[in-house]
C-alpha positions as a Python dict, from the first residue, in 0.01 Angstrom:
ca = {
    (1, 'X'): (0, 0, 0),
    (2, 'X'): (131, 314, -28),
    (3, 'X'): (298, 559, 242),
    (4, 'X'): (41, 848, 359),
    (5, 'X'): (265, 1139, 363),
    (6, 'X'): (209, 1486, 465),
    (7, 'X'): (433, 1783, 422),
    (8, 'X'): (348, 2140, 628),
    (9, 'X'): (557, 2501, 556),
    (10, 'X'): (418, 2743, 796),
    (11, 'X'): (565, 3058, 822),
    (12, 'X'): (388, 3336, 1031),
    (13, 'X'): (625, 3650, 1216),
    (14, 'X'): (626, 3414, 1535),
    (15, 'X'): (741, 3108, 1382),
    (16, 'X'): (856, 2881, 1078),
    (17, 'X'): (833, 2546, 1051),
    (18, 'X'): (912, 2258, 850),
    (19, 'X'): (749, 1939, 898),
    (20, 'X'): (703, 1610, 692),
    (21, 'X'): (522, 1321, 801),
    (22, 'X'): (501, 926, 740),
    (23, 'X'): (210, 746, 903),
    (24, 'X'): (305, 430, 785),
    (25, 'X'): (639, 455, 940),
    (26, 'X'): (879, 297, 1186),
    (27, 'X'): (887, 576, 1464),
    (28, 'X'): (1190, 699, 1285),
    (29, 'X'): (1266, 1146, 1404),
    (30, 'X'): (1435, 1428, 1412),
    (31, 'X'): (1312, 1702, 1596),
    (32, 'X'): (1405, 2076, 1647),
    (33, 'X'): (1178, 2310, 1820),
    (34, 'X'): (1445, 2498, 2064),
    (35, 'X'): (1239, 2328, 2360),
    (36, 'X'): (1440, 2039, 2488),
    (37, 'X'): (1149, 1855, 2648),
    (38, 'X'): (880, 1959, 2372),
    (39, 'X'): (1160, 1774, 2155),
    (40, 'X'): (1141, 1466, 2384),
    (41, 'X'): (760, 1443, 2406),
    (42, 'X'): (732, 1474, 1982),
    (43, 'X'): (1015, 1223, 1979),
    (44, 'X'): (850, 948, 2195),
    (45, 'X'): (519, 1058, 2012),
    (46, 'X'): (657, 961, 1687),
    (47, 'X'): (805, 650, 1764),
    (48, 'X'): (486, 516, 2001),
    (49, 'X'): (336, 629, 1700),
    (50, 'X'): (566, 424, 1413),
    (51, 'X'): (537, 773, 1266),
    (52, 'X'): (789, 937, 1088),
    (53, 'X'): (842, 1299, 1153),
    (54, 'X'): (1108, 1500, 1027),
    (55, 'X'): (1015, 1898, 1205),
    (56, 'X'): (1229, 2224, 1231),
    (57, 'X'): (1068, 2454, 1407),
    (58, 'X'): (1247, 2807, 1467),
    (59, 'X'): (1019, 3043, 1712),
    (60, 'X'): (1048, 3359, 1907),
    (61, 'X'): (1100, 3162, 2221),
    (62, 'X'): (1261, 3510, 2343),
    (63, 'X'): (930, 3630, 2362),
    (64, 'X'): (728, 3335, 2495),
    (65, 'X'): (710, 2950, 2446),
    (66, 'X'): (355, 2979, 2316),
    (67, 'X'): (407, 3021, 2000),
    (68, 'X'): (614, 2746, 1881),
    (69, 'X'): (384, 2512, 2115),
    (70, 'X'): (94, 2631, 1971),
    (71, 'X'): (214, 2624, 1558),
    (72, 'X'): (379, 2293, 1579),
    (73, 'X'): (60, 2145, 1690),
    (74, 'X'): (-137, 2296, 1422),
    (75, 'X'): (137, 2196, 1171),
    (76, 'X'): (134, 1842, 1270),
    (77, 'X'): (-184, 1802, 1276),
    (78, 'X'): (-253, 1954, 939),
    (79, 'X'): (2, 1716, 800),
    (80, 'X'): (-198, 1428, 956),
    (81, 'X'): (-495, 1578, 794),
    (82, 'X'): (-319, 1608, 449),
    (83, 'X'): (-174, 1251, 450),
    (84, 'X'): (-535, 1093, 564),
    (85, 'X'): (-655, 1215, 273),
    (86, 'X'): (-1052, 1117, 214),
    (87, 'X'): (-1030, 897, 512),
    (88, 'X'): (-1181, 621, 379),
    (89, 'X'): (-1127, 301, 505),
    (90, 'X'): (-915, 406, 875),
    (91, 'X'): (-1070, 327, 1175),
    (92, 'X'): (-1139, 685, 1269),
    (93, 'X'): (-1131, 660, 1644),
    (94, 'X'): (-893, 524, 1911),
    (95, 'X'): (-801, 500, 2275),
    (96, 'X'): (-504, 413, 2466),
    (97, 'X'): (-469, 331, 2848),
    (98, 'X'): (-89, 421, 2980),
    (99, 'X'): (111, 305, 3259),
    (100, 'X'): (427, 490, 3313),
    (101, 'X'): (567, 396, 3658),
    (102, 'X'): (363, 537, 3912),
    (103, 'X'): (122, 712, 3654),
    (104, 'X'): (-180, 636, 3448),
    (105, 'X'): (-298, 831, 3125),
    (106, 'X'): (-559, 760, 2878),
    (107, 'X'): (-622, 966, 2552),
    (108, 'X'): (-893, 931, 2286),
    (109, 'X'): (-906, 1087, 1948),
    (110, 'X'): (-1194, 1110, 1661),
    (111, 'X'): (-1033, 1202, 1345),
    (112, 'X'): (-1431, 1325, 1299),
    (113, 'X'): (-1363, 1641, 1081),
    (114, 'X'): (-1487, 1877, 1408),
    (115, 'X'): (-1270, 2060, 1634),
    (116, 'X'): (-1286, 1996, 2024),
    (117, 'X'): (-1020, 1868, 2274),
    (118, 'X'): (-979, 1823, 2632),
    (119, 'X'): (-677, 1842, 2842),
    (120, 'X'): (-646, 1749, 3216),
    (121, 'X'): (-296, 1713, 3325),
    (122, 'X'): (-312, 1731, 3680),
    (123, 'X'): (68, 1881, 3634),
    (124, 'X'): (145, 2102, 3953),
    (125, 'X'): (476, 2234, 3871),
    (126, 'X'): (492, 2585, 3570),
    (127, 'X'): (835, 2442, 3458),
    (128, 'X'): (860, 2100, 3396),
    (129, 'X'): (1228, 2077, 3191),
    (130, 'X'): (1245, 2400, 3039),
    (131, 'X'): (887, 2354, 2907),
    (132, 'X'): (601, 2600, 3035),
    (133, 'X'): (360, 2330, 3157),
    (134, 'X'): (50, 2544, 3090),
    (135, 'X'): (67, 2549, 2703),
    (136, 'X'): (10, 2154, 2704),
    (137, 'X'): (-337, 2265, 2656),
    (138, 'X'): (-202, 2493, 2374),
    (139, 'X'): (-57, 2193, 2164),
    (140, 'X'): (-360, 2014, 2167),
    (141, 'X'): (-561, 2274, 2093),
    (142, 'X'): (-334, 2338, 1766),
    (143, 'X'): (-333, 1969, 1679),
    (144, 'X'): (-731, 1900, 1715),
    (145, 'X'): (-743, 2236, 1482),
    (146, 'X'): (-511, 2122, 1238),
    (147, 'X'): (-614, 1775, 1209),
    (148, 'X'): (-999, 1830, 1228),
    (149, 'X'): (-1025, 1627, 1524),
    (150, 'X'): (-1146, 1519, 1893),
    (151, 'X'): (-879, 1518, 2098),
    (152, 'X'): (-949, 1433, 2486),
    (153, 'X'): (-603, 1350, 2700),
    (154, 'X'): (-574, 1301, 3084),
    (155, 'X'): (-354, 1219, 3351),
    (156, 'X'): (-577, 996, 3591),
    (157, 'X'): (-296, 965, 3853),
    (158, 'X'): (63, 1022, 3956),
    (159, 'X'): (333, 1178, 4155),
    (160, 'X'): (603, 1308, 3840),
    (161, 'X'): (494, 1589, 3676),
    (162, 'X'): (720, 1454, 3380),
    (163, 'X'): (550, 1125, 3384),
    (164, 'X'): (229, 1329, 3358),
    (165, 'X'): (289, 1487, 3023),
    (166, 'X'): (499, 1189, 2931),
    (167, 'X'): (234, 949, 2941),
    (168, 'X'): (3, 1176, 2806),
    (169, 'X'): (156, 1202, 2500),
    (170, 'X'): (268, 819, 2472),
    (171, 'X'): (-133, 711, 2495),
    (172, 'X'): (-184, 996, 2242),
    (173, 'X'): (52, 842, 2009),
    (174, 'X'): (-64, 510, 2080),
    (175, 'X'): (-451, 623, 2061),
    (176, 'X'): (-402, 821, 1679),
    (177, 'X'): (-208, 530, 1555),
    (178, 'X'): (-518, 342, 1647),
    (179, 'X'): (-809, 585, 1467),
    (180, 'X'): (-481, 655, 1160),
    (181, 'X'): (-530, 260, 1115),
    (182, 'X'): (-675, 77, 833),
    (183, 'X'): (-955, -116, 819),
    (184, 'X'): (-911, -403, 540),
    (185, 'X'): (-1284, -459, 532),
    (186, 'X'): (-1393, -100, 555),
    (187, 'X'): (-1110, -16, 246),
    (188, 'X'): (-1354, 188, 56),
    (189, 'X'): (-1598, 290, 313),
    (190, 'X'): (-1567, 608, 456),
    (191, 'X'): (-1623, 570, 866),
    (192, 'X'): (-1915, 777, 907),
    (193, 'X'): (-2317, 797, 838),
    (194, 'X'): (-2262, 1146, 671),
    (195, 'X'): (-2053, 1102, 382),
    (196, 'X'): (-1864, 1378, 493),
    (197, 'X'): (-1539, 1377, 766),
}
């Protein structure tokens, strides 16, 4: 079958990225957002995912992290959007459960063509890293935009405010992989009653 690829340019005064993407890869990376621990979470993302993700992004992180946050989630999930194509034939929607140590996380995501996402965290620290721990909510936000989905993450218990947003994003991974997944007997079908995602 062939690769579902998707390639995003986005340059706005705040930031400019580069990002291409390989759903149907082998978790293979190489990230650069100027955000050491926004680098780690895409990195584990992408290769919980078996994504591939090549993504420069170079922001005005003298001014805030927001920005980059923010655009690199609506740049990968436009190029999720892009390589998805018509949709037909994925399974639309999945859901992960994740144990990281001490800490539990469980995302779901529609890939439904509508916008909405939820983010509890429970993270009690601002910094965790060098990352501002309150634009989580910002990347997901981007992403659900970008991609045209539901996107509903949540820490459900821990002690490590890095294995809070680390499992987050490892049953987020896990969870799109799941709705980015094709369904042999559905090839043609688009999943949905509307005719329209």
């Amino acid at each position: 079958m062939k690769a579902r690829t998707g390639a995003v340019k986005r340059d706005t005064t705040e930031t400019q990225i580069a990002l291409k993407l390989n759903i149907d890869g082998t978790g293979v990376y190489k990230v650069t957002t100027g955000i050491r621990f926004f680098d780690h979470m895409l990195e584990l993302f992408t290769r919980h995912g078996g994504f591939d993700l090549t993504l420069t992004c170079n922001g005005d992180l003298d001014v805030d992290q927001h920005h980059t946050v923010e655009d690199v989630g609506i740049a990968l999930g436009e190029a999720f959007d892009k390589a998805l194509g018509n949709k037909k034939g994925i399974l639309r929607a999945g859901y992960f459960v994740m144990a990281m140590d001490e800490t539990l996380a469980v995302a779901a995501v529609d890939l439904s063509g509508r916008v909405a996402y939820v983010v509890d965290d429970k993270v009690k620290t601002r910094l965790v890293g060098d990352f501002q721990a309150e634009l989580l909510a910002d990347f997901f936000d981007g992403f659900a935009r970008g991609a045209r989905a539901n996107v509903h993450v949540k820490t459900m218990y821990g002690r490590s405010n890095h294995h809070k947003i680390e499992a987050i994003f490892k049953a987020f991974a896990r969870a799109l992989r799941g709705a980015c997944s094709r369904d042999e007997r559905m090839a043609e079908i688009l999943p949905s009653t509307k005719g329209l995602l």
